[in-house]
C-alpha positions as CSV (number, residue, x, y, z in Angstrom):
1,X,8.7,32.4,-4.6
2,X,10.4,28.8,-4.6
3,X,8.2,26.2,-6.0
4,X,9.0,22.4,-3.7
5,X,8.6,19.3,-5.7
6,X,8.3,16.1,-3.7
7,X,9.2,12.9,-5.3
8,X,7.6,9.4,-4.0
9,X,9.8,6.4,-4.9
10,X,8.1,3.3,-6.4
11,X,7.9,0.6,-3.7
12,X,10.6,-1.6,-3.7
13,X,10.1,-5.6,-3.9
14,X,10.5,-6.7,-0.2
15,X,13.4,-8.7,-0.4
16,X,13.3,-12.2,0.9
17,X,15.4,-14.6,2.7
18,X,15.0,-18.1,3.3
19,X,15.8,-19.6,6.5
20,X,16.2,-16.5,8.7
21,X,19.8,-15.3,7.6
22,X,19.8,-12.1,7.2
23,X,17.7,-9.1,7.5
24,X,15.5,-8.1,5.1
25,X,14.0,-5.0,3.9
26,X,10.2,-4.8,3.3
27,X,7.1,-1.4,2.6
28,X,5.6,-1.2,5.9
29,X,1.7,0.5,6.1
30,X,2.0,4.5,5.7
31,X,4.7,4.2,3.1
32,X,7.5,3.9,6.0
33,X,10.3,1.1,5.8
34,X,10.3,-1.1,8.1
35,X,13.1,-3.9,8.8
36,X,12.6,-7.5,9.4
37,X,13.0,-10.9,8.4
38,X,11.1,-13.5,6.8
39,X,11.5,-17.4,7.2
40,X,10.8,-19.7,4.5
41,X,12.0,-23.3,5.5
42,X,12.7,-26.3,3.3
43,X,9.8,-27.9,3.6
44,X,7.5,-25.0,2.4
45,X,9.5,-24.7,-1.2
46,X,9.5,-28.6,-1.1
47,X,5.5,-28.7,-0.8
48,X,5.3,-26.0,-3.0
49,X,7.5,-27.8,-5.8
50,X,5.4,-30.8,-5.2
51,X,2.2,-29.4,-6.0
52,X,3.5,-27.8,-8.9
53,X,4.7,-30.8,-9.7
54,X,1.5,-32.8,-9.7
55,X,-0.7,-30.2,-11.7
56,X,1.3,-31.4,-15.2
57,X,-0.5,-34.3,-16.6
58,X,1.0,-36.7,-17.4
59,X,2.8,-37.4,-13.3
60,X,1.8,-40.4,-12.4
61,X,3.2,-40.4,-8.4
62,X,5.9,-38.9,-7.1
63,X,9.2,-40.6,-5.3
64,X,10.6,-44.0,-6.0
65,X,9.7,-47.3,-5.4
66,X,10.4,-46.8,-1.6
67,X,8.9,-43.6,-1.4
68,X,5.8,-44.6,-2.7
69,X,5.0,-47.8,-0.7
70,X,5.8,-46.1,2.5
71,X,3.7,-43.1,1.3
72,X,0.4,-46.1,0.2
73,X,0.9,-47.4,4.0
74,X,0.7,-43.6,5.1
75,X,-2.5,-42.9,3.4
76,X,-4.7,-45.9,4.4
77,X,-3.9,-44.5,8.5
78,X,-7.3,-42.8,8.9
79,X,-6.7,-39.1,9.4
80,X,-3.5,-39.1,7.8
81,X,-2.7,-36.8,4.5
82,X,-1.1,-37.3,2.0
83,X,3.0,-36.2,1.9
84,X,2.8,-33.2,-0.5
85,X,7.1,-33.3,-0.2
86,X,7.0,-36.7,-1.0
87,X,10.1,-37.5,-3.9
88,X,11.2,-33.6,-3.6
89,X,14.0,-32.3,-2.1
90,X,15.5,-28.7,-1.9
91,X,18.2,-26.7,-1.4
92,X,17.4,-23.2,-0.3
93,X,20.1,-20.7,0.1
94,X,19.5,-16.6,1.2
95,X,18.3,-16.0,-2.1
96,X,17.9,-19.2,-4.5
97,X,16.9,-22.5,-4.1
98,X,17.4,-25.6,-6.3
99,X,15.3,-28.4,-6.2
100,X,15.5,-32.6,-7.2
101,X,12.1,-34.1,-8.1
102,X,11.7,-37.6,-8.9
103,X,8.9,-38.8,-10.1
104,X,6.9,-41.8,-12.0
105,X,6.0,-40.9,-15.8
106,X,2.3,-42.0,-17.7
107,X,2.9,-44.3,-20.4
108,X,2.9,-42.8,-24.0
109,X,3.6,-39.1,-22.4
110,X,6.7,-37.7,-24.2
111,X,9.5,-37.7,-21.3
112,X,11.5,-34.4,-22.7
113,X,7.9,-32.4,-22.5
114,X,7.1,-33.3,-19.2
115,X,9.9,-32.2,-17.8
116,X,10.1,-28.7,-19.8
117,X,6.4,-28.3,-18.1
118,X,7.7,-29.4,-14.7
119,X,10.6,-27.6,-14.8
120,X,8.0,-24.4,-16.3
121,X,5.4,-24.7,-13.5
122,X,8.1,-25.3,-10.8
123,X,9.9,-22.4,-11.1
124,X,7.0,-19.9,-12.1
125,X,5.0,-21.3,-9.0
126,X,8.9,-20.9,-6.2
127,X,9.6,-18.0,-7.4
128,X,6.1,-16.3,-7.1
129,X,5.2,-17.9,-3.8
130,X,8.4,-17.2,-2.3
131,X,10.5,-14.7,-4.1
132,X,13.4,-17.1,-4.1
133,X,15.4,-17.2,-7.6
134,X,15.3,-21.3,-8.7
135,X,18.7,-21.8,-9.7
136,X,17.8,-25.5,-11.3
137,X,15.3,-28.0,-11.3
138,X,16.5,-31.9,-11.7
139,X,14.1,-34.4,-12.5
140,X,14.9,-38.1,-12.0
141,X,12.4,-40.1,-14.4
142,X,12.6,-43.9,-12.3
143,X,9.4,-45.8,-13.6
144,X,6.8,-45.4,-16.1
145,X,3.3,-46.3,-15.0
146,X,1.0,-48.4,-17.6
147,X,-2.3,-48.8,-17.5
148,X,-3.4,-51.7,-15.4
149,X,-0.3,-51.6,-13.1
150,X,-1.7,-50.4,-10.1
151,X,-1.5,-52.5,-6.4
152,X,-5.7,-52.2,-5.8
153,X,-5.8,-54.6,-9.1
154,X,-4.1,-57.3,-7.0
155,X,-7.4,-57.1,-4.0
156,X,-9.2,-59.1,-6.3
157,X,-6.4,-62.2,-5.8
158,X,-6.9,-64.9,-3.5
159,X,-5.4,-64.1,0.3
160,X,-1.6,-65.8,0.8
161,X,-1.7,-68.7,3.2
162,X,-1.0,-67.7,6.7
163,X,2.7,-69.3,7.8
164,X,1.9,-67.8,12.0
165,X,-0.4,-69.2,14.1
């Protein structure tokens, strides 16, 4: 009498690929392997890095200067949202991205911890949500926000005198 043993493999990771170049393996229902691809663009791992980004405390805003105004004027358009990319970028490759954040700091928040939790929260939230290896994060520190710096302050001042008629 001869005795059959039959082995089941573990299920493999479905391997991903950002931006549709390549095919990709992935576990199909009934244990069968199916092939495929799956599509990540930019923008997802940008939105992605920017909520990370904005759960640390201690972020003030996102973007620079220019970023930030055009992003106030954006918000106040009734039904509008609110850029979630806004002071991200990314580079996403088959299998890693890297991404640029820049970003205003709180005052009296130690600079070097921020960014280790950024950098922490960024790449544990990518990789999980997309599968894609983060290869770096860079973060671009351009303003620190004090207390009592903030545009709605200025509503209170008297109206500039109008030059057009």
């Amino acid at each position: 009498m001869t005795e059959t043993v039959t082995t089941k493999s573990a299920p493999k990771r479905p391997e991903v690929v950002a931006n549709g170049t390549g095919p990709s393996r992935t576990d199909a229902p009934g244990g069968t392997v199916a092939t495929g691809r799956t599509t990540i663009a930019d923008v997802v791992v940008s939105k992605i890095a920017g909520i990370a980004t904005r759960e640390i405390e201690g972020v003030h805003a996102l973007g620079g200067g220019a970023a930030r105004a055009v992003g106030m004027l954006r918000e106040r358009i009734p039904g509008s949202r609110t850029n979630l990319s806004q002071g991200v970028s990314v580079e996403v490759g088959e299998k890693q991205a890297a991404v640029d954040i820049e970003l205003v700091a709180e005052y009296g928040v130690s600079i070097a911890d921020l960014a280790a939790a950024i950098r922490g929260n960024v790449i544990a939230a990518v990789e999980r949500m997309t599968g894609l290896e983060v290869t770096e994060v860079n973060i671009t520190v351009s303003d620190v926000h004090l207390e009592g710096d903030d545009e709605d302050e200025d509503a209170g001042e008297a109206p500039a005198e109008r030059r057009v008629q």
